[in-house]
VOGU-3710 file (C-alpha; in Angstrom, 3 decimals, decimal comma):
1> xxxxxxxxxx> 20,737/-7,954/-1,388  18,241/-10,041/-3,480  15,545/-9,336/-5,325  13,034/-10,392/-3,376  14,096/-8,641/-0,010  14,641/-5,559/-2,291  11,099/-6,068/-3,489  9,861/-6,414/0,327  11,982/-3,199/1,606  10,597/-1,043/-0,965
11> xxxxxxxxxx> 6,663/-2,391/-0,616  7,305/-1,670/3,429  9,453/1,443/3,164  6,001/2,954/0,658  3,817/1,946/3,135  5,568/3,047/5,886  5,790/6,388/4,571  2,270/6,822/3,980  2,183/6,126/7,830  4,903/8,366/9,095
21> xxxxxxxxxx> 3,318/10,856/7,232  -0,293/10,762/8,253  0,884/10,560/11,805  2,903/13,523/11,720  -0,290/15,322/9,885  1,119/15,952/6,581  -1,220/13,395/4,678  -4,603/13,172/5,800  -6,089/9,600/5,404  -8,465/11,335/2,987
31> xxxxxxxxxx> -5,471/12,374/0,802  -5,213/10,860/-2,695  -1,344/10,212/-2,177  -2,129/8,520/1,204  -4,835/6,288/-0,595  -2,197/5,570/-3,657  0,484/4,987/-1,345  -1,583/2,352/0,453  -2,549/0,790/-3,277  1,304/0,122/-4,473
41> xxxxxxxxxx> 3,146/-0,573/-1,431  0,850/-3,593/-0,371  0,797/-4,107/-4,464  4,420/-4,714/-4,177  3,613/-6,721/-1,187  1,363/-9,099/-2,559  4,091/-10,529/-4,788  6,481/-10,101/-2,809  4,341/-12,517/-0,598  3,548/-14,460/-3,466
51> xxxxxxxxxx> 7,810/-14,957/-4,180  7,563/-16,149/-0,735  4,624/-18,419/-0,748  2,845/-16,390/2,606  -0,480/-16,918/2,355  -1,227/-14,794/5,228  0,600/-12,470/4,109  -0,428/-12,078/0,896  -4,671/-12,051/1,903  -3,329/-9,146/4,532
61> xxxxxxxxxx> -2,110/-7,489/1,587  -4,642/-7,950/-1,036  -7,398/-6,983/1,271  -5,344/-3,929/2,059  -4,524/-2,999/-2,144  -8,108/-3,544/-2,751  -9,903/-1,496/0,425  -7,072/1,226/-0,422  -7,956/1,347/-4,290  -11,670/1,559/-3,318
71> xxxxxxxxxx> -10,991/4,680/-1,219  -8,732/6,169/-3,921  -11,696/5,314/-6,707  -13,936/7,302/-4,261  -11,971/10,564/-4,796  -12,314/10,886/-8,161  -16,143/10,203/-8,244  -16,418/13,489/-5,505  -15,181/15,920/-8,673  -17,365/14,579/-11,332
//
């Protein structure tokens, strides 16, 4: 296996976890993890999108990162 599909699998598989567990309620979608899982998989995602010159792909992705990092941002402002 390449590089590139190994980068894909493992941007997918994070993702996908964060989904197989908020849908068998062990993360809420209000959980940090849930939030951070949804920052680095599609992180991974965007270059692995980028390696494969998906345009779509990669504005599904960033768009994703970025809505997913504001929602993780918004947990640590609730402490302070």
């Amino acid at each position: 296996m390449d590089f590139t599909t190994t980068l894909g699998i493992t941007g997918a598989g994070i993702v996908l976890f964060g989904f197989v567990l908020n849908q068998f309620g062990i993360l809420s979608t209000k959980s940090r993890i849930y939030d951070l899982l949804n920052v680095v998989g599609p992180g991974i995602l965007v270059v692995y999108a980028i390696l494969l010159d998906s345009v779509p792909f990669l504005i599904l992705n960033v768009v994703w990162a970025v809505a997913s990092a504001y929602s993780f941002s918004k947990t640590f402002k609730k402490e302070t």
